[in-house]
DSSP file (Angstrom, degrees, kcal/mol; ACC not computed):
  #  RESIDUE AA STRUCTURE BP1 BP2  ACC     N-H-->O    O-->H-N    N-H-->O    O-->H-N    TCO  KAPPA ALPHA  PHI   PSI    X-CA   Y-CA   Z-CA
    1    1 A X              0   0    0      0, 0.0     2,-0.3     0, 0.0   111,-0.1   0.000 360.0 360.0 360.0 123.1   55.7   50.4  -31.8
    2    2 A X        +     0   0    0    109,-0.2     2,-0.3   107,-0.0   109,-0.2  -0.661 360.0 179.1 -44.2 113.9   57.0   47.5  -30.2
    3    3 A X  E     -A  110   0A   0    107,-1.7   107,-3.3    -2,-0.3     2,-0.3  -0.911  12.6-179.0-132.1 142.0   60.3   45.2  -31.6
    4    4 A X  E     +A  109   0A   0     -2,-0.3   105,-0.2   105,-0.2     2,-0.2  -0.836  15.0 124.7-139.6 162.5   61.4   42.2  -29.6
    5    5 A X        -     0   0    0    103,-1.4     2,-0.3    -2,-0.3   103,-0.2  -0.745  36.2-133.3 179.3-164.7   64.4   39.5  -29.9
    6    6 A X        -     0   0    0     -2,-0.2   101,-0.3   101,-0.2     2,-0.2  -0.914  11.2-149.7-174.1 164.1   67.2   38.0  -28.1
    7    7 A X  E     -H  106   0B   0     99,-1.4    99,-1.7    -2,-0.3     2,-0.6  -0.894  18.2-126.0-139.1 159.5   70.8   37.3  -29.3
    8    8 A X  E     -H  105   0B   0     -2,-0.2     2,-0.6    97,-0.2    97,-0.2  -0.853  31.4-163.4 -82.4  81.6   73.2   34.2  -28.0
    9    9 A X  E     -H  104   0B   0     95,-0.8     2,-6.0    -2,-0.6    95,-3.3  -0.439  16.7-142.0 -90.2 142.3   76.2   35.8  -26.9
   10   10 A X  S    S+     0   0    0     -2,-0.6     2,-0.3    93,-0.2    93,-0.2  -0.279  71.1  81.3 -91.3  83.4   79.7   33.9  -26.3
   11   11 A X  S    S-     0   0    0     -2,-6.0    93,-0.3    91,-0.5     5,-0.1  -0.804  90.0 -91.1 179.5 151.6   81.0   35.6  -23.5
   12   12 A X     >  -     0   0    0     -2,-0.3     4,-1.6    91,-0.1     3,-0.5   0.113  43.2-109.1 -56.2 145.9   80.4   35.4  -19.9
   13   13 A X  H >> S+     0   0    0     88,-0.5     4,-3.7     1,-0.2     3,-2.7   0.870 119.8  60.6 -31.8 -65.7   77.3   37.9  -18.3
   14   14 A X  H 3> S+     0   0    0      1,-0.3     4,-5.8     2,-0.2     5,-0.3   0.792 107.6  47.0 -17.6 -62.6   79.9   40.0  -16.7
   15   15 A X  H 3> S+     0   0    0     -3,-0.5     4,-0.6     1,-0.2    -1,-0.3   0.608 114.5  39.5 -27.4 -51.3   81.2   40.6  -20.1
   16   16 A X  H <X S+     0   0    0     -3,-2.7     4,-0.5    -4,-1.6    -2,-0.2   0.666 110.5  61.4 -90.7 -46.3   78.4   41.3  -21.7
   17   17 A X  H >X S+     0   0    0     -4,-3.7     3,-5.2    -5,-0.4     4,-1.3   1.000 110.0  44.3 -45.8 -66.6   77.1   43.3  -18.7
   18   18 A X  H 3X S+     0   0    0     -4,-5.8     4,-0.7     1,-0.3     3,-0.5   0.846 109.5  50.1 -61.7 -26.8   80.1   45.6  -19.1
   19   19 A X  H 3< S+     0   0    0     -4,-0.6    -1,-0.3    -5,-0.3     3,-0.2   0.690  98.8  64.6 -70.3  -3.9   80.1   46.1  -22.7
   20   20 A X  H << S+     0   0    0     -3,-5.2    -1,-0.2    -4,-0.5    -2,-0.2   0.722 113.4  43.5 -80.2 -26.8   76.3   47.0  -22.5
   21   21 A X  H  < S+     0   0    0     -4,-1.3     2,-0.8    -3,-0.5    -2,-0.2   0.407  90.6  95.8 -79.1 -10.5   78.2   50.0  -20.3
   22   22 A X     X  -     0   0    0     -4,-0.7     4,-2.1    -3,-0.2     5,-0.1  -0.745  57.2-160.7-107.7 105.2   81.0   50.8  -22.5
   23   23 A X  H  > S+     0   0    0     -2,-0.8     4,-1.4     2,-0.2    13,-0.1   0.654  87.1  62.4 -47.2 -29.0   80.4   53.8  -24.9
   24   24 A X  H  > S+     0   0    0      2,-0.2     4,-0.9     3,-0.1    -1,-0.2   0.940 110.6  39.5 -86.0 -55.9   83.4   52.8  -27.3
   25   25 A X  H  4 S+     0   0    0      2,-0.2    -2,-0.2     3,-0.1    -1,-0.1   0.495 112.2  51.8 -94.5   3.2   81.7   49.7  -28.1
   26   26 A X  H >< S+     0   0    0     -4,-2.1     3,-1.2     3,-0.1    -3,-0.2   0.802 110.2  52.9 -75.7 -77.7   77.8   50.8  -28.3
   27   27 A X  H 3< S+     0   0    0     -4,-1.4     6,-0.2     1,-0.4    -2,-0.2   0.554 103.4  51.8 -55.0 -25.4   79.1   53.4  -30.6
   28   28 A X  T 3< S+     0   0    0     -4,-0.9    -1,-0.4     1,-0.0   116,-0.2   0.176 123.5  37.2 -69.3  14.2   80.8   50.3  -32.8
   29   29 A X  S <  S+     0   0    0     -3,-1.2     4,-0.1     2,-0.1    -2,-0.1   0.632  91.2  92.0-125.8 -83.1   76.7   48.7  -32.5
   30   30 A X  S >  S-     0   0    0     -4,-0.1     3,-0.9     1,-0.1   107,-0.1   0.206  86.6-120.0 -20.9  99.6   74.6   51.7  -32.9
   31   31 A X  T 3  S-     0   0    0    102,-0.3    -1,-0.1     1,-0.2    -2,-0.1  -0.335  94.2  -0.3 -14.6 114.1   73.7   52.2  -37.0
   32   32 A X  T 3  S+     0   0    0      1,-0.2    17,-1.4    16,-0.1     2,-0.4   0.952  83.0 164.0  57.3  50.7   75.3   55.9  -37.9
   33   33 A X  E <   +B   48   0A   0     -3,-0.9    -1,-0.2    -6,-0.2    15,-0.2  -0.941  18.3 173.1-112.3 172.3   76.4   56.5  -34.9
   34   34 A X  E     +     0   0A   0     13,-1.1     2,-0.2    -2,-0.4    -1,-0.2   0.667  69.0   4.8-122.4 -48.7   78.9   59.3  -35.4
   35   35 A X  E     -     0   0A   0     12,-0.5    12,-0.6    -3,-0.2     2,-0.5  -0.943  41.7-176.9 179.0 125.7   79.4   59.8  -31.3
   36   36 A X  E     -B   46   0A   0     10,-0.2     2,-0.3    -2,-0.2    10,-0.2  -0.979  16.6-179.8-131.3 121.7   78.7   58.5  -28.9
   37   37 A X  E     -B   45   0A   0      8,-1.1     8,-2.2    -2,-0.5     2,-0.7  -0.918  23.8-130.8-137.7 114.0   80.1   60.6  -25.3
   38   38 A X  E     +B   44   0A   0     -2,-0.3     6,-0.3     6,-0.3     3,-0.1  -0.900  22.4 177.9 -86.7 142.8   79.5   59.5  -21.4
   39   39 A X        -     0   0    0      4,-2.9     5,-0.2    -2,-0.7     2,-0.2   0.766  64.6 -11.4 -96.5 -78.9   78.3   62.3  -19.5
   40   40 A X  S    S-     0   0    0      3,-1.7     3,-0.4     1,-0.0    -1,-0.3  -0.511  85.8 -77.1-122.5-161.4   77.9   60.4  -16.1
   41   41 A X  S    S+     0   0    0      1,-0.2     3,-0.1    -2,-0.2    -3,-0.0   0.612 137.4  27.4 -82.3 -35.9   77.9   56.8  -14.6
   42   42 A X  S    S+     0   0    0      1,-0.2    23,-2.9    23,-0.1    -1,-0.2   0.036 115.7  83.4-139.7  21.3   74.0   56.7  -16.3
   43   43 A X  E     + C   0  64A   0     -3,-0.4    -4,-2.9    21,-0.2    -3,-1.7  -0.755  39.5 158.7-137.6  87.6   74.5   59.1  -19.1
   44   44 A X  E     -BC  38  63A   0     19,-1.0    19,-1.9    -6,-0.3     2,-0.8  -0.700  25.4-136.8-109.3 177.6   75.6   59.8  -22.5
   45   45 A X  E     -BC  37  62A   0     -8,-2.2    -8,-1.1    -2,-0.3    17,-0.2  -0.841  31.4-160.8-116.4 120.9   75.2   62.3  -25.7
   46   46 A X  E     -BC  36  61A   0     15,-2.4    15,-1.2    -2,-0.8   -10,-0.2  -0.641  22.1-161.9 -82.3 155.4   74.9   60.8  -29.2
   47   47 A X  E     +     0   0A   0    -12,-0.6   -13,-1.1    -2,-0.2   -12,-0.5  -0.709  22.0 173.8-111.8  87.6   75.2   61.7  -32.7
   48   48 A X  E     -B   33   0A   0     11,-0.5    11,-1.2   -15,-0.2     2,-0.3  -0.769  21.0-155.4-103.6 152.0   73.7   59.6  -34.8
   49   49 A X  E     +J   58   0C   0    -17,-1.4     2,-0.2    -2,-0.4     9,-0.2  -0.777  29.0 162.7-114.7 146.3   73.0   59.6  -39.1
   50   50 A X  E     -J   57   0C   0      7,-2.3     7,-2.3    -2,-0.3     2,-0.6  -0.968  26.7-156.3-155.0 148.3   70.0   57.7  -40.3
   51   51 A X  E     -J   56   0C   0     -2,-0.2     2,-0.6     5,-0.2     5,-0.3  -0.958  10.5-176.5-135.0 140.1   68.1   57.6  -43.4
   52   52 A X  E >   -J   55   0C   0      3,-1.5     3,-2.7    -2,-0.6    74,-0.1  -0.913  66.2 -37.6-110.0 138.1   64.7   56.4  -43.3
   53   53 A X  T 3  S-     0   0    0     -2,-0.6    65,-0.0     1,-0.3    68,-0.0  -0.335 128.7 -23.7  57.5-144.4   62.8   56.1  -46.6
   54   54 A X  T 3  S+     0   0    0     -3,-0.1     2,-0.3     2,-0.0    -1,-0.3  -0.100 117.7  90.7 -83.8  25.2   64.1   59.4  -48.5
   55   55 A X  E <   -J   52   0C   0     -3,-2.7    -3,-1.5     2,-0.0     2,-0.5  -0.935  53.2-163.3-109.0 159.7   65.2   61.7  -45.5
   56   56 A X  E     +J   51   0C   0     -2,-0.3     2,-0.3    -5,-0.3    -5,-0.2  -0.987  14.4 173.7 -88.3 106.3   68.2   61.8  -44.2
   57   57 A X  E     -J   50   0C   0     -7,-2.3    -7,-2.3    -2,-0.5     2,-0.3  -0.975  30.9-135.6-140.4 172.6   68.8   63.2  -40.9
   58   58 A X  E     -J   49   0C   0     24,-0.4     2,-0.4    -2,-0.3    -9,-0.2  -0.748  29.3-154.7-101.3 154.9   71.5   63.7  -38.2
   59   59 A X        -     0   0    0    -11,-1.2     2,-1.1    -2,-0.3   -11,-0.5  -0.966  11.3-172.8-125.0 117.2   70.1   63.0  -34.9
   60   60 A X  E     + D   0  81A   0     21,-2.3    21,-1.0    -2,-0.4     2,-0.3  -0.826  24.7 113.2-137.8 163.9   71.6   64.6  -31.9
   61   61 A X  E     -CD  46  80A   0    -15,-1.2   -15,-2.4    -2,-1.1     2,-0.3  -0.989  58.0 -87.8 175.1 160.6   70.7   63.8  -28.3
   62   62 A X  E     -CD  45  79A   0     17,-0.5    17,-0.8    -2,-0.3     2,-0.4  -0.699  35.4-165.6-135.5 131.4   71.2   62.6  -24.9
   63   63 A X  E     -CD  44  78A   0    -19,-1.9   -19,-1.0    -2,-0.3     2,-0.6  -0.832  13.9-151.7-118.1 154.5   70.4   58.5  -23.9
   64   64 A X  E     -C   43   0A   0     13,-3.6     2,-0.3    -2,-0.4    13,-0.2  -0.804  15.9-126.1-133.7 140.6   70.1   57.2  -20.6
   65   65 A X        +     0   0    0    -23,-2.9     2,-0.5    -2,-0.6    11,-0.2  -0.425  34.6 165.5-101.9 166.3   70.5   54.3  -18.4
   66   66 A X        +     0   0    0      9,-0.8     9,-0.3    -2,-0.3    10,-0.1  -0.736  48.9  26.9-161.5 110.9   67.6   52.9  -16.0
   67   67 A X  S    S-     0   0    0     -2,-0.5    -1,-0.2     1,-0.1     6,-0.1   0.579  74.1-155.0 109.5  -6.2   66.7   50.3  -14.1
   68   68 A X        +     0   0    0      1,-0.1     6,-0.3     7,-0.1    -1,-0.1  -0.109  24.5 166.7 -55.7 137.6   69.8   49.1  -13.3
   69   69 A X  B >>  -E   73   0A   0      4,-1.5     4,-1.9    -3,-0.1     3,-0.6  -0.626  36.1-122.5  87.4  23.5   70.3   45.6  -12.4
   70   70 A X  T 34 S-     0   0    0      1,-0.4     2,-1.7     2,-0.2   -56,-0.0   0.410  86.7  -3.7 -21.6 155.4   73.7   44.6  -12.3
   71   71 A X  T 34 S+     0   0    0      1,-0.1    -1,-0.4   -57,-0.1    25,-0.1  -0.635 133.6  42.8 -20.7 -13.9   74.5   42.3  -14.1
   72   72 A X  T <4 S+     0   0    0     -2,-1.7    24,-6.0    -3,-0.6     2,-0.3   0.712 104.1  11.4 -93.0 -18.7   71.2   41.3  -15.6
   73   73 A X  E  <  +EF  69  95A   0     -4,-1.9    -4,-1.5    22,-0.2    22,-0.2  -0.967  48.9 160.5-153.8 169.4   68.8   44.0  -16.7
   74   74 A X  E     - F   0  94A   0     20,-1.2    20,-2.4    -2,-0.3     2,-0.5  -0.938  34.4-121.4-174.6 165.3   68.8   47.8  -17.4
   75   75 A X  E     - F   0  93A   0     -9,-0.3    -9,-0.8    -2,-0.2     2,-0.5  -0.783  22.1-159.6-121.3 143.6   66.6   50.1  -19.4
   76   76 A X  E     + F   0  92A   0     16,-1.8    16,-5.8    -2,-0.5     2,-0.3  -0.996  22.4 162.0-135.5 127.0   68.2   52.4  -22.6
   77   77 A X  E     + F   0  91A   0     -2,-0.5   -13,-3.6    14,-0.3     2,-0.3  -0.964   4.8 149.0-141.2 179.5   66.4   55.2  -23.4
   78   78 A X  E     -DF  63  90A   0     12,-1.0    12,-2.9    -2,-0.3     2,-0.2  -0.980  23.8-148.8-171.0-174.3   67.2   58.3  -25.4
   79   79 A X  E     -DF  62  89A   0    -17,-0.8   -17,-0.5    -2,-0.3     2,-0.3  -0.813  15.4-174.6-176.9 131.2   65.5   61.1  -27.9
   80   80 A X  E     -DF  61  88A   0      8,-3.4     8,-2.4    -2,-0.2     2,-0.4  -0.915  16.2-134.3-129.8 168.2   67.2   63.0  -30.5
   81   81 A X  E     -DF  60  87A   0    -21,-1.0   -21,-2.3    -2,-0.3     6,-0.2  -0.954  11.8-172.9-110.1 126.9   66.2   65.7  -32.7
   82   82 A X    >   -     0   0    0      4,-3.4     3,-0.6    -2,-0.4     2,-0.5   0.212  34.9-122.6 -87.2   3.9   66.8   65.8  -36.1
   83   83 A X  T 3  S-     0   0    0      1,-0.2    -1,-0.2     3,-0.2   -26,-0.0  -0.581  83.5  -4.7  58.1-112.0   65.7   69.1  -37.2
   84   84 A X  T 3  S+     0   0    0     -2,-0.5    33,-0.5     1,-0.1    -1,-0.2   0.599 127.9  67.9 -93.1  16.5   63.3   69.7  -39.7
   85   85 A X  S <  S-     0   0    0     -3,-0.6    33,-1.2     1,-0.3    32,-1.1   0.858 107.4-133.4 -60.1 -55.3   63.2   65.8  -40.3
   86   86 A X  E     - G   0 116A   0     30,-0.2    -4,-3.4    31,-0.2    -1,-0.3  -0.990  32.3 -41.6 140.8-149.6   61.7   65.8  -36.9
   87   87 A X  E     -FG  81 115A   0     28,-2.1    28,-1.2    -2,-0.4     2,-0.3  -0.782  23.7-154.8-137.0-178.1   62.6   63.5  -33.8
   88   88 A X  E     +FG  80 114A   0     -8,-2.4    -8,-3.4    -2,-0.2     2,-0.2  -0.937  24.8 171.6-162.6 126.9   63.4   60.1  -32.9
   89   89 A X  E     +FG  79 113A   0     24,-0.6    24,-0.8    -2,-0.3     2,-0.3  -0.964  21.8 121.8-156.3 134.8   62.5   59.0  -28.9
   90   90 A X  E     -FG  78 112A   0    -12,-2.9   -12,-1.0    -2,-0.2     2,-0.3  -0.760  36.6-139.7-171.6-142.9   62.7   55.9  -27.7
   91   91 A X  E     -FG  77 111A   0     20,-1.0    20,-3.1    -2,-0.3   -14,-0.3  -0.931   5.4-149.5-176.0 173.2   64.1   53.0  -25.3
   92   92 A X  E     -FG  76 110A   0    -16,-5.8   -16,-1.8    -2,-0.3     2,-0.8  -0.949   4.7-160.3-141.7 121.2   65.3   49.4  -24.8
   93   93 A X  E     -FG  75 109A   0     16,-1.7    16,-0.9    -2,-0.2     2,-0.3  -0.902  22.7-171.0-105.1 147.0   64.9   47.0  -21.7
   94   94 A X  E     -F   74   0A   0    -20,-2.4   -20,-1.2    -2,-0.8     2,-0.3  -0.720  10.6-155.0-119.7 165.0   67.5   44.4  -22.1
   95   95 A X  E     -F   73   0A   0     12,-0.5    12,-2.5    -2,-0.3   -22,-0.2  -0.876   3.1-151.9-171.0  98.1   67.7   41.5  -20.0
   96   96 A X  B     +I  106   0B   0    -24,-6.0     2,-0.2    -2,-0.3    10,-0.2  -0.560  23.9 163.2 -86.9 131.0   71.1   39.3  -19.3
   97   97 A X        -     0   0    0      8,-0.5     8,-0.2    -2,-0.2     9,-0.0  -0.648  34.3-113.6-157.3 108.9   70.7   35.6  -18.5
   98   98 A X        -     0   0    0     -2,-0.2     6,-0.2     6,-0.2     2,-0.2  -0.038  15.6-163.7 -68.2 167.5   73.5   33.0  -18.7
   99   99 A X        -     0   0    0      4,-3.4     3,-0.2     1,-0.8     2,-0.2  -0.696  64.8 -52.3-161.6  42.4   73.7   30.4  -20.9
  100  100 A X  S    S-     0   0    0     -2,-0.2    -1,-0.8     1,-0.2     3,-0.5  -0.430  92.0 -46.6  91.7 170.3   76.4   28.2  -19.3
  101  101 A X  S    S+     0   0    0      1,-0.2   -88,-0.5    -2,-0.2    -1,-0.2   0.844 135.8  22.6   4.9 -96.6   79.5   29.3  -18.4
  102  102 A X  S    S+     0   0    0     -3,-0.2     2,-0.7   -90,-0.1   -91,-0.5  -0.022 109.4  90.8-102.5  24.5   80.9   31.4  -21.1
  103  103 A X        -     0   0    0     -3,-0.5    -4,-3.4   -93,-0.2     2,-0.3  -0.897  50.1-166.5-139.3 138.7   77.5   32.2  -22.6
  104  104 A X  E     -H    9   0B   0    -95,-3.3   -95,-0.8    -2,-0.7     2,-0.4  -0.804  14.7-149.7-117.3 154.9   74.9   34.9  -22.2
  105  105 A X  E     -H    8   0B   0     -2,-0.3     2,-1.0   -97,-0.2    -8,-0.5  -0.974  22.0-167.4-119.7 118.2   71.4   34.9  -23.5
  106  106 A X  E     +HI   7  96B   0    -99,-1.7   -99,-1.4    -2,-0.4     2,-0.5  -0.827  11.5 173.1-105.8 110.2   70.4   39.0  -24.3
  107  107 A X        +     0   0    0    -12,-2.5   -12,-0.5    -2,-1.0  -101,-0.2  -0.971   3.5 177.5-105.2 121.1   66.9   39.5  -24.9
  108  108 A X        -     0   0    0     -2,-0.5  -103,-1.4   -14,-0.2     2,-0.2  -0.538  32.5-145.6 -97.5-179.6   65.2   43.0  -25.2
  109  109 A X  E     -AG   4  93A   0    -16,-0.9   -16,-1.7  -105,-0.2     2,-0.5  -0.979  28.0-160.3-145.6 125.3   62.1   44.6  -25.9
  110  110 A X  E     -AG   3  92A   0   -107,-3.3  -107,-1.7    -2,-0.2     2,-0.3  -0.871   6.6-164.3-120.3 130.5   62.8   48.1  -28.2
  111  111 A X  E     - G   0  91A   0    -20,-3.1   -20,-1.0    -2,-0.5     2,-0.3  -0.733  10.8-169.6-110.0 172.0   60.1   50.9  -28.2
  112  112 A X  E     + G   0  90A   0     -2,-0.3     2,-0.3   -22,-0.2   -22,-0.2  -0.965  18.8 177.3-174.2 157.4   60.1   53.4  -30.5
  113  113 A X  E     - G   0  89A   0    -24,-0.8   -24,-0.6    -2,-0.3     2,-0.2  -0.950   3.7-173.0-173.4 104.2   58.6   56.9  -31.7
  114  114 A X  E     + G   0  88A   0     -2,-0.3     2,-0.2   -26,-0.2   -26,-0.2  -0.728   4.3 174.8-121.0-171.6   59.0   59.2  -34.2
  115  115 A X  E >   + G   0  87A   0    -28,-1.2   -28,-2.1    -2,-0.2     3,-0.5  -0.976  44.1  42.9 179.8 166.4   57.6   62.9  -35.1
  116  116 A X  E 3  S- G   0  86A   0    -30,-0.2     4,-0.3    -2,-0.2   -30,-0.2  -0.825 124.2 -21.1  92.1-163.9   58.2   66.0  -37.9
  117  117 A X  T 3  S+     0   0    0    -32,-1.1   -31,-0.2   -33,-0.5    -1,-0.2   0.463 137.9  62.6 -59.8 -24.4   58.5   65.2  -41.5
  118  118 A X  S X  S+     0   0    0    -33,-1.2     3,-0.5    -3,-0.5     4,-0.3   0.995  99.4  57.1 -72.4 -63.5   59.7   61.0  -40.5
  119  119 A X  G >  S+     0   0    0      1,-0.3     3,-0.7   -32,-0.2    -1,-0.2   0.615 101.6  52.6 -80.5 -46.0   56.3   60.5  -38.9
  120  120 A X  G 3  S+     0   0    0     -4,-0.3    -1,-0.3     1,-0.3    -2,-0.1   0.384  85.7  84.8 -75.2   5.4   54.6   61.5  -42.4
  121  121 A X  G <  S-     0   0    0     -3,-0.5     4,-0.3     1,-0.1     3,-0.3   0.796 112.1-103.2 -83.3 -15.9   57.0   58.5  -44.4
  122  122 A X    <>  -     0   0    0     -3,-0.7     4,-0.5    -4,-0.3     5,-0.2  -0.165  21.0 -88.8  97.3 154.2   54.0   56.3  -43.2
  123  123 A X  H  > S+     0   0    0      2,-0.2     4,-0.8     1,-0.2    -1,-0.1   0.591 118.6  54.6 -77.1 -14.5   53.5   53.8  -40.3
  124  124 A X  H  > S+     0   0    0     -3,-0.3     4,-3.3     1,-0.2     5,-0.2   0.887 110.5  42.9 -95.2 -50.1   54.8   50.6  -42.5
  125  125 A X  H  4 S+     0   0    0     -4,-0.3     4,-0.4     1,-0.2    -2,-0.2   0.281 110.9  53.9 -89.7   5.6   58.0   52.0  -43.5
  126  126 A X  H  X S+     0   0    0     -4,-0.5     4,-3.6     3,-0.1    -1,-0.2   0.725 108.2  53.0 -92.4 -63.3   58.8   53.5  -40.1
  127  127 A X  H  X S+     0   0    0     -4,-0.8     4,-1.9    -5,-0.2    -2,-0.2   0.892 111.3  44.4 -60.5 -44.8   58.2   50.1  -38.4
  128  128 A X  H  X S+     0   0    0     -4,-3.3     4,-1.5     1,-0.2     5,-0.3   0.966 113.9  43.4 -65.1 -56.7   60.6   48.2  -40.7
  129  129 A X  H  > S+     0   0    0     -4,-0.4     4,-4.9    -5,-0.2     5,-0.2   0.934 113.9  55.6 -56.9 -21.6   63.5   50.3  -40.9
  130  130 A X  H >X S+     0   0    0     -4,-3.6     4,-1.4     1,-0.2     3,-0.5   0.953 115.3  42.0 -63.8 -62.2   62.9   50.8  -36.8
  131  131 A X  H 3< S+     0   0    0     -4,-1.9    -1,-0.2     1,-0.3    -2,-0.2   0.488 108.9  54.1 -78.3  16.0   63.1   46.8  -36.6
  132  132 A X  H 3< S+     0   0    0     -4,-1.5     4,-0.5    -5,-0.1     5,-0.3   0.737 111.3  50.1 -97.1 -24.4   66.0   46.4  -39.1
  133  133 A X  H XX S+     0   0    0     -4,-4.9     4,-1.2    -3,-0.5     3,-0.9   0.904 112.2  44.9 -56.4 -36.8   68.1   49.0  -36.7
  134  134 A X  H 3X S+     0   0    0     -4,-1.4     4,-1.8     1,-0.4     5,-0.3   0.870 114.3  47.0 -95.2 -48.5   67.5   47.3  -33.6
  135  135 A X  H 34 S+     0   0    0     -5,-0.4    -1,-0.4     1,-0.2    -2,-0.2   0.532 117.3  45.5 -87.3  30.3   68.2   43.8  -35.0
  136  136 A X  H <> S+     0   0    0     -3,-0.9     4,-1.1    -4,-0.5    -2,-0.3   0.409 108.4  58.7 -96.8 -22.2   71.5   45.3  -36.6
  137  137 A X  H  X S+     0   0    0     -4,-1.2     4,-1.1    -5,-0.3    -3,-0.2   0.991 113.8  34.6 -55.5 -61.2   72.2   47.0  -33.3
  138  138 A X  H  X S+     0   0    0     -4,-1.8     4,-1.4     2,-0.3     5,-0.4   0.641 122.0  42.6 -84.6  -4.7   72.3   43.6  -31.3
  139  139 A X  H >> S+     0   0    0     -5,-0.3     4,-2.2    -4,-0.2     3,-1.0   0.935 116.1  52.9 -75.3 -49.1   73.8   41.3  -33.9
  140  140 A X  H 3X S+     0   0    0     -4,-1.1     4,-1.4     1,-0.3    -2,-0.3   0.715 116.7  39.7 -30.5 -52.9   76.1   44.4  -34.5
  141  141 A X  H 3X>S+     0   0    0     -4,-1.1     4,-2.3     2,-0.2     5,-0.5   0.759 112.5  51.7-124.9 -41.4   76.8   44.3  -30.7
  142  142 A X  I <X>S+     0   0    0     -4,-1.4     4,-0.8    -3,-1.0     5,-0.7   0.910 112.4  50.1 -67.2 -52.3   77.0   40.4  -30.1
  143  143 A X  I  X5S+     0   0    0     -4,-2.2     4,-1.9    -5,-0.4     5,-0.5   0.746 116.7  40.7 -39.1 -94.4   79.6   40.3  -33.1
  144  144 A X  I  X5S+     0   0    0     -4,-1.4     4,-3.4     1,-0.2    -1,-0.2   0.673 115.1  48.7 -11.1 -56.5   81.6   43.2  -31.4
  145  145 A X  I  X5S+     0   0    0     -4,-2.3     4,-2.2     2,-0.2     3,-0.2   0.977 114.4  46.4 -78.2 -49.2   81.3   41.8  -27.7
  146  146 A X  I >X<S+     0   0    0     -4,-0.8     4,-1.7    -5,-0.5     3,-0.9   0.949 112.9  57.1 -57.6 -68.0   82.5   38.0  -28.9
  147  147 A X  H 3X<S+     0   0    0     -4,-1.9     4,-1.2    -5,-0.7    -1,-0.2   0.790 107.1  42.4 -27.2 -56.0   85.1   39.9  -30.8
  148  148 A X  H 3X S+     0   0    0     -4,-3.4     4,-1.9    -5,-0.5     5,-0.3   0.891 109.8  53.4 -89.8 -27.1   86.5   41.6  -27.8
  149  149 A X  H <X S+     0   0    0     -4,-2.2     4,-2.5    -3,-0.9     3,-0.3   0.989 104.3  63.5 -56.6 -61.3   86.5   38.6  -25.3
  150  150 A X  H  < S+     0   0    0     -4,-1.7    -2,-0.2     1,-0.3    -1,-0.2   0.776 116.6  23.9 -14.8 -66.0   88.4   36.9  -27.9
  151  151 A X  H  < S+     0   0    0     -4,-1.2    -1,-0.3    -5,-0.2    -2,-0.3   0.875 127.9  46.0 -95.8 -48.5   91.1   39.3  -27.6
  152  152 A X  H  <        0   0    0     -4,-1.9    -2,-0.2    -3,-0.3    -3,-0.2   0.557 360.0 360.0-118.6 -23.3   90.5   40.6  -23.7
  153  153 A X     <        0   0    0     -4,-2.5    -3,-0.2    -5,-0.3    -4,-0.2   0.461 360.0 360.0 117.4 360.0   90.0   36.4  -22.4
């Protein structure tokens, strides 16, 4: 399944670029996330809690960056396993384009996948909760990033 949007952010690309890089403030975006660890330059390990429908699971797993583009575009993907909920695989390409000055326009495109006991919750109820995470991820993450330019310049 396919999710797509775009958020206004107030802060310069640069800005925006680097917080799209910064591990401390995905993990402030990310829904449950628990932990969120770089590995390398194009690598980190996650822990995220989610409940979809009636399961609950912990997710843990490794995301990655792709595509890179400084400043303007990059690919996120990852997969975690949940255990016997099952697993959760997916990606984002995101796309930076300014917006004036001091303003970025971040548009993605979010894929998404599940499998196990989640896949069985039904195909309707998968698809919503996947596109309320993703738009709570980037408002979550425009909030944050305006938050920290505020304070940083």
């Amino acid at each position: 399944m396919d999710m797509q949007g775009s958020e206004r952010i107030e802060a310069p690309i640069e800005t925006v670029w680097q917080a799209l890089n910064d591990p401390d403030i995905l993990r402030q975006a990310i829904p449950g996330c628990e932990m969120l660890e770089k590995t390398s330059e194009t690598s980190m390990t996650a822990l995220v809690v989610l409940k979809i429908g009636p399961i609950k699971a912990k997710f843990e797993g490794l995301v990655e960056l792709q595509n890179l583009d400084p400043p303007h575009a990059y690919t996120i993907s990852g997969e975690g396993k949940g255990g016997l909920a099952g697993f959760a695989k997916g990606g984002a390409d995101v796309s930076l384009a300014e917006d004036g000055e001091n303003a970025t326009i971040l548009t993605y495109v979010v894929r998404a996948e599940v499998g196990g006991k989640i896949a069985q919750l039904g195909s309707r109820l998968i698809e919503s909760t996947s596109k309320k995470l993703a738009g709570e991820f980037f408002a979550s993450f425009r909030t944050v990033v305006e938050g920290h330019a505020d304070v940083t310049g």
